[in-house]
ZAMARGU-4260 file (C-alpha; in steps of 0.2 Angstrom, whole numbers, plus 5000, padded with zeros to 4 digits):
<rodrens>
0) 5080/4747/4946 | 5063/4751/4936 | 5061/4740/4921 | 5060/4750/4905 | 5045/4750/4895
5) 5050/4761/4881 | 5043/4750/4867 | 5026/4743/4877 | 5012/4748/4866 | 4998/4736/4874
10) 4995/4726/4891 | 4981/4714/4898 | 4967/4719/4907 | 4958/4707/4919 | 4939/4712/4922
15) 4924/4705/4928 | 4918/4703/4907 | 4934/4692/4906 | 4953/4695/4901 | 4956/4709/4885
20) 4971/4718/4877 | 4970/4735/4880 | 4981/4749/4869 | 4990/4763/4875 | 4989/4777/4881
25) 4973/4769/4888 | 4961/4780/4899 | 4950/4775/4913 | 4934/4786/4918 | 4916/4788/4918
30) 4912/4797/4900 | 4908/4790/4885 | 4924/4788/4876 | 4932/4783/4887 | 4945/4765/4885
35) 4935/4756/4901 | 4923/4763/4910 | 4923/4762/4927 | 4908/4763/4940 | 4905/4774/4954
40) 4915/4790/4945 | 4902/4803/4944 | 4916/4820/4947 | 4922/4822/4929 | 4940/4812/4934
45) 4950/4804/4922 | 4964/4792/4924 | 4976/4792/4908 | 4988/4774/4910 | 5004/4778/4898
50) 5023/4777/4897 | 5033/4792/4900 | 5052/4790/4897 | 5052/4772/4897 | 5040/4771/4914
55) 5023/4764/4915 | 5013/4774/4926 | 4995/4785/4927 | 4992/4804/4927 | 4976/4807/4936
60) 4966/4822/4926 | 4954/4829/4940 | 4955/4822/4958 | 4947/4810/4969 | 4960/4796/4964
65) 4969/4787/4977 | 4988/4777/4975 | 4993/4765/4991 | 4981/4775/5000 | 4988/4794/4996
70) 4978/4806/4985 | 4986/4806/4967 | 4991/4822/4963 | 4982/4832/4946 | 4991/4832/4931
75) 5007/4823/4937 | 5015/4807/4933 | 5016/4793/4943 | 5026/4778/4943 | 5017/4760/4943
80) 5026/4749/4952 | 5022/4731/4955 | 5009/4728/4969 | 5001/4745/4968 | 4982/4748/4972
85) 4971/4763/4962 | 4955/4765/4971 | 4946/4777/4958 | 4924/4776/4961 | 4919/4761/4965
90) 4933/4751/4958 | 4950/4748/4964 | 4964/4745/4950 | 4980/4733/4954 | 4996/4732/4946
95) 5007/4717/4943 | 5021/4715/4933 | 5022/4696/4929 | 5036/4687/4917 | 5022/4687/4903
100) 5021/4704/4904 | 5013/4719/4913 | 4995/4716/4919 | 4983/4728/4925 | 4967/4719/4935
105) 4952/4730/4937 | 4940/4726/4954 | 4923/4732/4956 | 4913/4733/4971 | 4896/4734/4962
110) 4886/4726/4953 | 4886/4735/4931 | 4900/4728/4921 | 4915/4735/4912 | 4909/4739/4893
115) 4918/4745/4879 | 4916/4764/4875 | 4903/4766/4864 | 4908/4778/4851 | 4896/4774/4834
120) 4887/4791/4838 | 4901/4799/4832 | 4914/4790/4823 | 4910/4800/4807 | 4917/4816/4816
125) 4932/4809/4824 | 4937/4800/4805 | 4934/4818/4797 | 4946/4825/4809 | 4959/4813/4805
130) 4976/4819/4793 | 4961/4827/4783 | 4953/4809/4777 | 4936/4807/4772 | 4924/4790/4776
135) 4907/4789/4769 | 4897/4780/4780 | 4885/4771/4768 | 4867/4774/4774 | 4861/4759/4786
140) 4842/4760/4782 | 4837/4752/4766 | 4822/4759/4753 | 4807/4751/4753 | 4808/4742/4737
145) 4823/4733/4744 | 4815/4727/4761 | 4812/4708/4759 | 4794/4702/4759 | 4786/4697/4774
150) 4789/4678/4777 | 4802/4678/4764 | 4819/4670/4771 | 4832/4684/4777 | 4847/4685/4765
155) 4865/4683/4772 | 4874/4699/4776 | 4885/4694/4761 | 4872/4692/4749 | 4869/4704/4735
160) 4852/4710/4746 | 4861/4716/4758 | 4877/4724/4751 | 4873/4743/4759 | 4874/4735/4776
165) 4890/4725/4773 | 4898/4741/4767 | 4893/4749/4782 | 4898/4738/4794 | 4917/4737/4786
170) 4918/4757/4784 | 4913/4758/4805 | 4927/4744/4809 | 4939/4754/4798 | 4932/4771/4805
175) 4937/4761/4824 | 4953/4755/4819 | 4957/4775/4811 | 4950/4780/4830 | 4959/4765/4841
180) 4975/4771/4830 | 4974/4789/4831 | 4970/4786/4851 | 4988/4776/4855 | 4996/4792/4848
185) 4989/4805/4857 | 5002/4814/4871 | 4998/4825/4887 | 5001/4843/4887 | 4998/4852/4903
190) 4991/4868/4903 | 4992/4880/4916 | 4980/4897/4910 | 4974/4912/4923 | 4963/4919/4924
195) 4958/4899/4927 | 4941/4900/4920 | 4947/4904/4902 | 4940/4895/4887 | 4955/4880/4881
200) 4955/4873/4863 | 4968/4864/4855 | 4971/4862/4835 | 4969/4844/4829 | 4963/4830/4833
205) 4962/4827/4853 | 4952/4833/4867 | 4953/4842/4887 | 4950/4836/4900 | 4952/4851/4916
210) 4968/4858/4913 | 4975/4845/4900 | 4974/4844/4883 | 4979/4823/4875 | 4982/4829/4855
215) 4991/4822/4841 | 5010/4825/4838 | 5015/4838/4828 | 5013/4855/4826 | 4998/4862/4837
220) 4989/4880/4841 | 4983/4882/4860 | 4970/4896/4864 | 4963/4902/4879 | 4949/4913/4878
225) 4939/4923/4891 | 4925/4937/4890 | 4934/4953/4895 | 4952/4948/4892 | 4960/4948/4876
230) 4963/4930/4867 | 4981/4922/4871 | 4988/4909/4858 | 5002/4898/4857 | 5010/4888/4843
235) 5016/4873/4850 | 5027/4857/4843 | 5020/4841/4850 | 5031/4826/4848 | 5028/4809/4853
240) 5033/4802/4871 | 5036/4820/4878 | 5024/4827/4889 | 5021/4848/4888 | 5020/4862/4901
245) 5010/4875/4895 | 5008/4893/4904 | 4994/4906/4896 | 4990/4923/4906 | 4975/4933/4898
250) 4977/4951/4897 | 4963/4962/4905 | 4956/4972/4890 | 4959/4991/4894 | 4939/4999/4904
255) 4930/5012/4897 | 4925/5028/4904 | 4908/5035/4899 | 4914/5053/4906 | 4897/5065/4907
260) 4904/5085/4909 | 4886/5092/4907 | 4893/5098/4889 | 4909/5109/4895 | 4923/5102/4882
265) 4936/5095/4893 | 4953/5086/4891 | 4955/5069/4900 | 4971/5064/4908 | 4974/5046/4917
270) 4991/5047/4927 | 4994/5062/4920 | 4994/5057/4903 | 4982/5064/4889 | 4969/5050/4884
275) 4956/5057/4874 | 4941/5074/4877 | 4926/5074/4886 | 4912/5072/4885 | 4914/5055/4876
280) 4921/5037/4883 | 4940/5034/4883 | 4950/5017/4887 | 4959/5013/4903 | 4970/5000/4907
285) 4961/4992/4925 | 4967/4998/4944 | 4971/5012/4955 | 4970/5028/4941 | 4971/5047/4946
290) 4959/5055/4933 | 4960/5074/4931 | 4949/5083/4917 | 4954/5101/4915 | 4943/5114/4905
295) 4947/5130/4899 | 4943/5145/4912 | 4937/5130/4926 | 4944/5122/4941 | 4953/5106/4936
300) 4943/5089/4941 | 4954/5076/4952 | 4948/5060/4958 | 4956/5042/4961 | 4945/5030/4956
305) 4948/5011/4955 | 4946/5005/4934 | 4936/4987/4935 | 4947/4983/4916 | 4939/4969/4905
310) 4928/4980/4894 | 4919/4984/4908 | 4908/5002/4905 | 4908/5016/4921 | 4899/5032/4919
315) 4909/5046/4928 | 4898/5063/4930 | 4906/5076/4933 | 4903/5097/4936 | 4917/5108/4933
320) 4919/5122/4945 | 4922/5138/4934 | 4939/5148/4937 | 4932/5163/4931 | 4920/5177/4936
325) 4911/5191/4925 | 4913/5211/4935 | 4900/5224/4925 | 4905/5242/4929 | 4898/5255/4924
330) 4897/5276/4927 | 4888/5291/4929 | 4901/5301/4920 | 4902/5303/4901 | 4918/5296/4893
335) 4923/5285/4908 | 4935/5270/4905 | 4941/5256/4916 | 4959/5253/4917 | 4962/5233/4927
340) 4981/5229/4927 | 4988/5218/4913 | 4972/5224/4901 | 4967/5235/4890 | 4957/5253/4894
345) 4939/5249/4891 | 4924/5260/4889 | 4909/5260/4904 | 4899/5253/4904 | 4907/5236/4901
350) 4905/5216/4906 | 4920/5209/4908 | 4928/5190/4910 | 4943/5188/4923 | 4952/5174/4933
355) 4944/5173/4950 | 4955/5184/4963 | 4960/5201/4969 | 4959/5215/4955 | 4964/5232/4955
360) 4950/5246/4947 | 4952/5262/4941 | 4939/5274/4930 | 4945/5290/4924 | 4936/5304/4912
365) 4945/5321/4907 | 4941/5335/4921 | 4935/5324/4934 | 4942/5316/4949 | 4950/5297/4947
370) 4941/5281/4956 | 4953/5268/4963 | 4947/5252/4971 | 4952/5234/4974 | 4940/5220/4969
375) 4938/5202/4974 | 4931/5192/4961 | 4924/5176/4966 | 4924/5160/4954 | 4905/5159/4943
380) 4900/5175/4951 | 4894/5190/4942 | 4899/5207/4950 | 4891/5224/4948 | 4901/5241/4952
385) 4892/5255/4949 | 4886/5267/4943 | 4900/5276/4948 | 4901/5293/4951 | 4916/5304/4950
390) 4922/5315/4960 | 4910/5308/4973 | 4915/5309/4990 | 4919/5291/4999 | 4908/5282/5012
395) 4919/5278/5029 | 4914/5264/5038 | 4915/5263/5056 | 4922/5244/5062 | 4921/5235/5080
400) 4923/5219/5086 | 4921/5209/5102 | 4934/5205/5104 | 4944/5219/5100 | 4961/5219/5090
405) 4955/5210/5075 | 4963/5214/5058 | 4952/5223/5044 | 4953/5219/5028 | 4945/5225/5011
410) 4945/5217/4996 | 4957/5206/5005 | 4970/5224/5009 | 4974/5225/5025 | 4966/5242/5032
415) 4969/5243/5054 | 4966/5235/5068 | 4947/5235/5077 | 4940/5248/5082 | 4945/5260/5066
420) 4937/5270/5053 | 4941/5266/5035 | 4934/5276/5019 | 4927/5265/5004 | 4926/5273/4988
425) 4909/5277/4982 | 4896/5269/4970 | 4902/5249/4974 | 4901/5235/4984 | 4917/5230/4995
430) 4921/5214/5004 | 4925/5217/5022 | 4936/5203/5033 | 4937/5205/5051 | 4949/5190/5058
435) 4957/5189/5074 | 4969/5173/5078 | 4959/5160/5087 | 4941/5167/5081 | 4932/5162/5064
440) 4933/5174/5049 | 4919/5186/5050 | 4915/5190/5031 | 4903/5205/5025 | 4899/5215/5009
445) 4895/5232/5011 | 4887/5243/4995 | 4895/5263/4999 | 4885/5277/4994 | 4896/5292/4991
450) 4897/5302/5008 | 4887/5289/5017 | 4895/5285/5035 | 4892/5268/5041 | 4894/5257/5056
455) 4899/5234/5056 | 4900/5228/5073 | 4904/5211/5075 | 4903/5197/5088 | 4921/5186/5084
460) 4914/5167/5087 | 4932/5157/5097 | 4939/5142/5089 | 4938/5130/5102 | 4954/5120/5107
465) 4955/5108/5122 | 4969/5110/5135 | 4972/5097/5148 | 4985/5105/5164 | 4993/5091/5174
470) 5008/5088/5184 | 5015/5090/5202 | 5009/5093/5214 | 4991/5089/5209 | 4978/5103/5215
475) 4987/5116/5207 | 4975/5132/5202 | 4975/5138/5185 | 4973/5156/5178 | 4971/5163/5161
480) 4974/5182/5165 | 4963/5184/5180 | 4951/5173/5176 | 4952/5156/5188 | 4949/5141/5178
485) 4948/5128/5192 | 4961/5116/5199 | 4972/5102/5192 | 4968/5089/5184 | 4961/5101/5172
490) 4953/5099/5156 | 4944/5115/5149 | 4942/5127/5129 | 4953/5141/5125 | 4953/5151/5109
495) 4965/5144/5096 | 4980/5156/5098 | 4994/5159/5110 | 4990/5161/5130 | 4999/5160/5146
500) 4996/5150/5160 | 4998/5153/5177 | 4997/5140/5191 | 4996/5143/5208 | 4999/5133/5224
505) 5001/5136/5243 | 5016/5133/5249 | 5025/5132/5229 | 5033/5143/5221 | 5020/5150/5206
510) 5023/5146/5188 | 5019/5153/5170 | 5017/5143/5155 | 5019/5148/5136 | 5002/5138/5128
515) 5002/5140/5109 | 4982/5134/5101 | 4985/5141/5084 | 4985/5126/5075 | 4969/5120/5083
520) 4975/5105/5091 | 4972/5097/5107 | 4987/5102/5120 | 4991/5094/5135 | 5002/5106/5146
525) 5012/5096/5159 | 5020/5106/5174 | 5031/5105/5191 | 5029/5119/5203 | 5045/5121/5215
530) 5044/5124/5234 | 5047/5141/5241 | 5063/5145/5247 | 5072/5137/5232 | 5084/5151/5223
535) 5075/5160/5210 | 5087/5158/5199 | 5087/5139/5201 | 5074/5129/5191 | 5071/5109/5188
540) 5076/5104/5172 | 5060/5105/5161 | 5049/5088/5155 | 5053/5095/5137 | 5064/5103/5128
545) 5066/5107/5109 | 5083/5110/5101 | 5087/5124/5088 | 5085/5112/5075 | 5069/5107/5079
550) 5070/5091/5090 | 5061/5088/5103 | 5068/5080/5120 | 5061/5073/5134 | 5070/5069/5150
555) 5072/5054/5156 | 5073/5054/5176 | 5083/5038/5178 | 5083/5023/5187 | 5090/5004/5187
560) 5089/4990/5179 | 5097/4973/5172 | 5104/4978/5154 | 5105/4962/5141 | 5098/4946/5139
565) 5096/4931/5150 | 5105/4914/5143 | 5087/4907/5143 | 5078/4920/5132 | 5073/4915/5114
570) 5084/4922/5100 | 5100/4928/5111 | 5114/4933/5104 | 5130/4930/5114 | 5135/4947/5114
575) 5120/4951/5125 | 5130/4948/5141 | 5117/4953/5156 | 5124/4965/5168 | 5116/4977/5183
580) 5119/4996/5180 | 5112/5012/5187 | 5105/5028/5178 | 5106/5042/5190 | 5110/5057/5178
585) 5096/5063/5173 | 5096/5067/5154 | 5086/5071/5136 | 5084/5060/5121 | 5076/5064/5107
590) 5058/5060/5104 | 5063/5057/5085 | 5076/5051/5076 | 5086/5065/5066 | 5079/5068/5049
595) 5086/5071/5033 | 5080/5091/5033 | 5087/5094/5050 | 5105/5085/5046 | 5106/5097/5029
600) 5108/5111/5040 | 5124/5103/5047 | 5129/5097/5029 | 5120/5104/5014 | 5127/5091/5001
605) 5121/5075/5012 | 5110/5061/5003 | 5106/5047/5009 | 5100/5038/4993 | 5088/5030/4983
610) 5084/5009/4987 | 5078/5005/4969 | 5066/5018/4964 | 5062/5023/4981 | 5069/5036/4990
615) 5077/5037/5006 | 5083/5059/5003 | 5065/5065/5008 | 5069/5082/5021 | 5055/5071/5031
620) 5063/5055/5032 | 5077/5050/5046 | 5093/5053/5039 | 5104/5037/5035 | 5119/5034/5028
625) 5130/5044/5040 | 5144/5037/5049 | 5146/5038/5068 | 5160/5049/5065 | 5146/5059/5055
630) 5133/5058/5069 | 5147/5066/5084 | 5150/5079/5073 | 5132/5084/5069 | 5130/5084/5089
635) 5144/5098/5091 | 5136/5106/5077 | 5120/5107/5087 | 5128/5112/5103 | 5136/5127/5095
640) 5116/5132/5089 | 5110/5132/5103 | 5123/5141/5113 | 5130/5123/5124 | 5149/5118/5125
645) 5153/5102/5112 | 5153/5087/5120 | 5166/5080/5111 | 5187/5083/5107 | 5198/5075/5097
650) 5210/5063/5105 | 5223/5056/5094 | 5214/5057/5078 | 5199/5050/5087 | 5181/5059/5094
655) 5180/5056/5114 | 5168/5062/5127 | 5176/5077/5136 | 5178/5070/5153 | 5169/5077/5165
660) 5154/5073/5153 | 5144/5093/5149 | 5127/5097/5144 | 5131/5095/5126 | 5122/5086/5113
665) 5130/5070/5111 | 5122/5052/5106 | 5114/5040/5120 | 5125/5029/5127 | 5120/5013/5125
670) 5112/5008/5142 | 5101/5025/5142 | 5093/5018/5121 | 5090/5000/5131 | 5084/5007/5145
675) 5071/5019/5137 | 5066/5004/5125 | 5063/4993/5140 | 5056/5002/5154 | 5039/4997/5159
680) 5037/5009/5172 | 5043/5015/5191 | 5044/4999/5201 | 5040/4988/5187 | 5050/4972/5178
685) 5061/4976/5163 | 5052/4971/5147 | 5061/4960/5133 | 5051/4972/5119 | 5046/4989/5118
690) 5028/4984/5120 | 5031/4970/5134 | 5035/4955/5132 | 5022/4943/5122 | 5024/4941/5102
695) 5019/4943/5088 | 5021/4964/5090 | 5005/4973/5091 | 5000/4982/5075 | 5005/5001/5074
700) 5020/4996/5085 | 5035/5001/5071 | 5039/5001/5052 | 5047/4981/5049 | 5049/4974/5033
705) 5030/4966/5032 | 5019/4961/5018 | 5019/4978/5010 | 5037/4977/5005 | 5036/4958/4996
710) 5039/4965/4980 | 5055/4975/4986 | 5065/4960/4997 | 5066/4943/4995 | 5059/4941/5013
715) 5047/4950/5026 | 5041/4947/5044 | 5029/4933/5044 | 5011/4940/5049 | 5016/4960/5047
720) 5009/4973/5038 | 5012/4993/5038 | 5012/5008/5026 | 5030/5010/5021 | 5038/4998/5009
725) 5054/5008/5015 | 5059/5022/5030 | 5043/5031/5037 | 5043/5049/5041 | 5049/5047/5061
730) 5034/5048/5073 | 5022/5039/5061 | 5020/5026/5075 | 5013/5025/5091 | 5027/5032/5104
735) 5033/5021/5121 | 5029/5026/5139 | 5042/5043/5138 | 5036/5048/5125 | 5050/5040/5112
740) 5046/5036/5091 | 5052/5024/5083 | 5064/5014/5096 | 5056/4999/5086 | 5059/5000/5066
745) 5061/5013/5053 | 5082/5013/5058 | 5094/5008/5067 | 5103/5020/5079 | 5120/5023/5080
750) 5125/5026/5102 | 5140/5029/5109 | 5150/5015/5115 | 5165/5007/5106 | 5158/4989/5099
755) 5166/4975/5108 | 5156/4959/5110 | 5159/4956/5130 | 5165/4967/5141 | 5169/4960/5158
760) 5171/4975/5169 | 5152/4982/5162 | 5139/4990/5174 | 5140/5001/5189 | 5133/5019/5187
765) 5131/5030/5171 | 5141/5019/5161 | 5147/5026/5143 | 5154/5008/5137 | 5172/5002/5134
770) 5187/5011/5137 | 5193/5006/5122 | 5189/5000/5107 | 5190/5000/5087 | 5184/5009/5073
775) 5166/4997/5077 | 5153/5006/5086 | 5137/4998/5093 | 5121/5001/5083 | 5102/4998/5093
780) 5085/4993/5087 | 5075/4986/5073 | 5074/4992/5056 | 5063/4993/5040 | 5072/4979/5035
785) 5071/4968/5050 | 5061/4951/5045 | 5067/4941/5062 | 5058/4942/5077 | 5073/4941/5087
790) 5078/4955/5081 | 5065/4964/5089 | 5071/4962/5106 | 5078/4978/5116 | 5093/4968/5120
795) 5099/4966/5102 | 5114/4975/5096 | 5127/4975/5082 | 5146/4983/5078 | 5147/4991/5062
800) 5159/5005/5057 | 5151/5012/5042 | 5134/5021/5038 | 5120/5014/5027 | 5104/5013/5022
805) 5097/5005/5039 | 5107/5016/5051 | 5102/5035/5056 | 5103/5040/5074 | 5096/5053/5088
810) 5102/5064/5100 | 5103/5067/5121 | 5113/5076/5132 | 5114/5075/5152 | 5100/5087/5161
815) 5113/5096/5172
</rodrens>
């Protein structure tokens, strides 16, 4: 037991100037002020020997001290105990506890002494800052008339002669005694401040030293201050023997904007809240801001821009695009007006300002005949109709294209199809469009003179769109019409809009294929020609196909392989009993799992919820919080759409497979999900992960709890980062060799099979799981939650017999 020295106000101190008693606390270091002085300490470290609740020990202020042969930690008490050894600079401090009392011997390893601090310099300060007490220090340098004569015998400090000095010398022992005194009270207070680099300052009498502050007891103000951040202060209650634990956090001061809008008076908005009018400087708190400044009659200004904060000054320029435009009109006719919808009759001629867009024209005067037109005014732009003329016959104008087809437009009215003649009433300008799908917009203004015939040919330039044709049997030749594009493998342009394709091989049955390019992405077109002499009514199952919902399937040929885990593999589960099963129905899965959107179809009033202030309920998201029985159904349901029988029935109170299994939507079973997630190719070994068989997962592999969702659970996947705190949007990461999302993270799935943890008679061929079971169904794959990485493994697998916020699910049905 640790012997209590509560009441130890002193010990000895051995050194190489002899044996002293020091008072404490007593500190160690290198400054001046310091109790001993100790050589070779050059960093700033300080060590501070006191007792805390009735234990003698040292707390190291800065580092490079070393206890027993272990660094002592900053700012932390330590227990002396008899025996121990303090290297600190070039000196090494030793402890002993004898029956005289404690005894602290300090060793040096060079050649200077241990000396006294030296404090004269400034004892008049340290004794003014004391319980408000004043010393005068009498002045140490006589006047000349005092000075004794030279040769004359020197009085005696007590003498009458040299009173001044006598008084001086007892006011500077007082003053040390104030300071030794006023020292033996001071008590540690540990201050933790951030930003670290903040200024530190205590009231009172004391001083810092790093991040601790030695002050008087009583009641004390701590301040941190920093250039840019505003000042934090705390009023604190220092009491003798108890050691404090400070925390200070600065506050960025808010940046300013110096927004520049070249004079157009503006409103500025910060996260769309009204902060002040441009031009001029507003206050923003620092970080990621969305700034929008929005002007009367001009386009509003967005941007997202990162605020540095700390009183920190950014000049923003900005140039507002005007919303408006100005249309002059004017006529030949006495009296004309100009009606525009929504306004009132004006007389011509007349300027006029109006909202960018399509307008409506007409200019009527009594006894003459009415001009109608549509105008398209364009943002900052001035347009001139006229001088108008009525009565004035029109101007037709004769359009072609090459292509031909295109649509015609003016004033953004649809007028025919290429080649036509359209009349354009006189005395304006008119803005002709010719567009076909898969060409760029042709765009051209045309003045009409009143009876005037005129001719606008134009060459349509093609939107180019790459198309890659490959399948079986390669060699295949591929037409567009008649036109002969070469042989498979084939990679070649078509204009971005629908086309067929027709491939042709000896010996096979011909084939056309349905290519649509209008969204100007890159297609590849997969095919399969059939030999001749098959029925023509008999066709493969397709690669692809998409569901009246939307969701796309891919078929999934088949094959063997060892479902489970092996008793060696890291992180198995026991239920992961390895068994040998064959796939040899061919069947579809869905390349994504079922979302929110295409599940409200089924069941309009579904939600799947919020996880804290974030959303699970977008239409994008995979639906979750369905139960399996809610998943069957919603298969049924899909069946119907698209014209299959229902794969399930009800069998006493229960949904079950209709046996023989149809062509129906219904959910994987579990050996097709593990053996989509596993397969690594024909011929190849079954993978333990979707990606192979190494870890840690590659990046883009799947949405897992990783560094971006720290805030929202109290774990994550060490070493993982992606973009979605919670679900993703399915298909946002890469897909596996068939062409399946998300078989790692985002959700678990519910499948088919009743949940038992071992089933003994498992295997064989096309398996759909127990024959029986209870309400538990088995759920596959990682989710946005997942933060094991055994948990990763296509093997895993879980009962549960409820829907959450982890589980959604996908469909498949057999191929034939």
């Amino acid at each position: 037991m640790s012997a209590d020295f509560s009441g130890l106000r002193e010990l000895r101190l051995r050194e190489p100037m002899g044996e002293r008693t020091v008072s404490l606390p007593c500190r160690f270091g290198s400054r001046s002020g310091d109790d001993v002085i100790v050589p070779g300490q050059h960093g700033g470290t300080t060590l501070l020997l006191h007792v805390l609740d009735g234990q003698l020990g040292i707390t190291a202020v800065g580092s490079g001290a070393v206890l027993n042969g272990e660094a002592l930690p900053e700012a932390e008490f330590v227990e002396l105990r008899p025996g121990d050894v303090v290297a600190f600079g070039d000196a090494r401090l030793i402890f002993d506890d004898l029956s005289s009392g404690p005894t602290l011997e300090l060793r040096h390893f060079v050649g200077n002494e241990t000396v006294m601090p030296a404090a004269v310099a400034s004892v008049r300060d340290l004794v003014e800052s004391v319980a408000d007490e004043r010393v005068a220090i009498a002045s140490l340098v006589l006047p000349d008339s005092s000075q004794p004569k030279s040769g004359a015998p020197r009085a005696a400090p007590w003498q009458g002669g040299n009173r001044p000095m006598l008084a001086a010398a007892v006011l500077l022992l007082v003053a040390f005694a104030v300071f030794a005194f006023q020292l033996s009270r001071l008590e540690t207070v540990s201050v933790t401040v951030r930003p670290a680099e903040a200024e530190l300052s205590g009231s009172g009498f004391g001083w810092r030293s790093a991040s601790t502050l030695l002050l008087l007891p009583g009641e004390r103000r701590i301040r941190a201050e920093l250039e840019g951040y505003e000042p934090a202060e705390r009023t604190i209650e220092v009491r003798a023997d108890q050691p404090l634990s400070l925390d200070l956090q600065l506050v960025p001061k808010p940046g300013v904007l110096e927004i520049d809008t070249a004079g157009v008076a503006a409103r500025v908005f910060i996260d769309g809240a009204d902060v002040g009018a441009a031009p001029g400087a507003v206050e923003v708190p620092g970080g990621t801001r969305t700034l929008a400044i929005r002007a009367a009659r001009h386009l509003d200004y967005i941007q997202t821009l990162e605020v540095e904060g700390r009183g920190i000054r950014q000049l923003i320029s900005v140039r507002l695009q005007p919303s408006w435009g100005a249309l002059e009109v004017s006529a030949t006719t006495p009296g004309a007006t100009l009606s525009i919808e929504g306004m009132p009759t004006v007389n011509l001629p007349s300027k006029i300002d109006l909202p960018a867009g399509l307008h409506r024209l007409r200019v009527s005067a009594d006894g003459a005949r009415e001009w109608q037109s549509a105008v398209l005014l364009k943002a900052g732009e001035l347009q001139r109709i006229g001088p108008i003329e009525l009565g004035a016959p029109d101007a037709r104008l004769r359009v072609t294209s090459t292509p031909s087809g295109a649509q015609i437009t003016v004033a953004g009215v649809f007028r025919g199809r290429t080649p036509a003649t359209v009349e354009l009433p006189a005395g304006s300008e008119h803005d002709v469009a010719v567009s076909l799908q898969g060409y760029r917009n042709a765009d051209r203004r045309v003045f009409a003179a009143a009876g005037q015939d005129l001719a606008l040919a134009v060459a349509l330039q093609p939107i180019p769109v790459s198309v890659t044709v490959q399948g079986e049997p390669a060699g295949a030749e591929v037409l567009i019409g008649v036109t002969v594009k070469g042989k498979t493998p084939l990679t070649f342009e078509l204009p971005a809009r629908p086309h067929t394709l027709e491939l042709r091989k000896d010996g096979m049955q011909p084939e056309r294929i349905e290519v649509d390019l209008s969204s100007a992405l890159a297609r590849t077109v997969d095919y399969k020609l059939l030999p001749l002499g098959r029925a023509r009514d008999w066709e493969p199952p397709p690669v692809a196909l998409r569901a009246q919902s939307g969701t796309l399937l891919r078929l999934i040929p088949g094959g063997s392989f060892t479902m489970g885990s092996e008793r060696r593999e890291q992180g198995r589960r026991s239920n992961e009993f390895p068994r040998k099963l064959t796939l040899q129905r061919p069947f579809y899965l869905g390349t994504r799992e079922v979302t929110n959107g295409e599940f409200r179809r089924f069941k309009a009033a579904h939600a799947s919820g919020f996880v804290g202030k974030r959303t699970l309920d977008l239409d994008a998201q995979p639906v979750s919080k369905v139960s399996w029985n809610d998943a069957v159904e919603y298969c049924n349901w899909l069946s119907v759409q698209d014209g299959l029988p229902p794969a399930y029935q009800k069998k006493d109170g229960r949904w079950a497979l209709i046996d023989p299994v149809n062509t129906g939507y219904r959910l994987p079973t579990e050996a097709e999900w593990e053996f989509v997630s596993r397969h690594a190719g024909a011929n190849a070994r079954t993978q333990r992960y979707e990606w192979g068989d190494a870890l840690p997962p590659p990046a883009g592999v799947g949405n897992l709890a990783g560094a971006e969702a720290k805030d929202e659970m109290p774990r994550v996947l060490d070493g993982w980062q992606d973009d979605y705190q919670v679900v993703a949007p399915p298909g946002k990461f890469r897909a596996n060799g068939f062409g399946i999302f998300d078989m790692t993270g985002n959700v678990s799935e519910w499948v088919h099979d009743a949940y038992v943890s071992f089933e003994a008679n498992a295997g064989g061929t096309d398996p759909l799981g127990p024959a029986a079971g209870g309400a538990r169904r088995v759920i596959k794959g990682s989710n946005w939650r997942t933060v094991s990485f055994a948990d990763l493994r296509a093997a895993w697998r879980e009962g549960a017999d409820e829907g959450s916020e982890i589980i959604g699910f996908r469909v498949a049905r057999y191929a034939e």
